[in-house]
N, C-alpha and C positions, 0 to 999 in steps of 0.2 A: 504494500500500500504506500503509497509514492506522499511522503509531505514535504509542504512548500515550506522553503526556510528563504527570508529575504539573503540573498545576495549583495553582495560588498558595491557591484555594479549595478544592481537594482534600485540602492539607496541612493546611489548616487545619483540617477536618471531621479528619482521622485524629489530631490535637494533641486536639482538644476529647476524640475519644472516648478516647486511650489517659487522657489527665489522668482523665476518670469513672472508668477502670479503676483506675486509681490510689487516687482518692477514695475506693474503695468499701473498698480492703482494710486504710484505714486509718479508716474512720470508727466503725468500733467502739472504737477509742480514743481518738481525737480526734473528738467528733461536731459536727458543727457548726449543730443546729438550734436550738442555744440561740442564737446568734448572728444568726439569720435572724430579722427582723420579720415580724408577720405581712401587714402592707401598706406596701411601701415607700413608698409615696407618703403615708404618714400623715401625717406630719411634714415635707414637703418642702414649702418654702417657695413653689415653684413651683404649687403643685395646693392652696392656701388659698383661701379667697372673697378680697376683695377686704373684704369688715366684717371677718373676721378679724385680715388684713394690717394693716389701718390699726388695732384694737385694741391688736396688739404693736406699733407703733411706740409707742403712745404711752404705755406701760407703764412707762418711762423717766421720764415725765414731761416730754418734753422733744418739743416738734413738728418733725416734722422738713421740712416746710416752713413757710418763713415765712410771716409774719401778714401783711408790709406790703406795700400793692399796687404791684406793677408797671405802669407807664406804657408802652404803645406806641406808636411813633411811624412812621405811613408812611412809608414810603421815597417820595422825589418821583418822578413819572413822568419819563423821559426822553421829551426834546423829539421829536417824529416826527423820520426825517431826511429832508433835502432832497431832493425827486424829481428836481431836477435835475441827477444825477450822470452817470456813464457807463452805469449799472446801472438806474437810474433811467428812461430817457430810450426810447423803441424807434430802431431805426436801420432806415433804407431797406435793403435788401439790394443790393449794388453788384456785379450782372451781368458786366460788364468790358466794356462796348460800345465 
């Protein structure tokens, strides 16, 4: 016999819809669409080209990476290792004769 136990996600859908209920009977006094952009992502630092991006950086006047070249330098190879270890080496297999 199958019972219903609300859900973690259940609750959540009846939170979202009673809050709308809510919203609604007071947005005639408080409205809130002056407050709302009309594209959030207009302005979000995330969703700029990439010429944009580097324009405001440097609006400052100020680069915000440095000028002067970085030198790298390889890391040395580590030496191979010795085949002749235990690991290295194959072993007979020892029957017990």
């Amino acid at each position: 016999m199958p019972v219903e136990t609300p859900s973690l996600f259940a609750n959540v859908i009846q939170d979202h819809l009673e809050l709308k209920r809510k919203n609604t009977e007071i947005e005639t006094d408080l409205p809130i669409d002056r407050y709302k952009s009309e594209d959030p992502f207009d302005n979000h630092p995330l969703f700029k080209s990439e010429e944009q991006a580097r324009i405001e950086e440097t609006m400052d006047g100020e680069e915000s990476v440095p000028s002067e070249r970085v030198s790298l330098v390889a890391a040395e190879p580590e030496p191979p290792a010795e085949e002749d270890t235990l690991w290295g080496r194959s072993r007979d297999f020892d029957w017990g004769d």
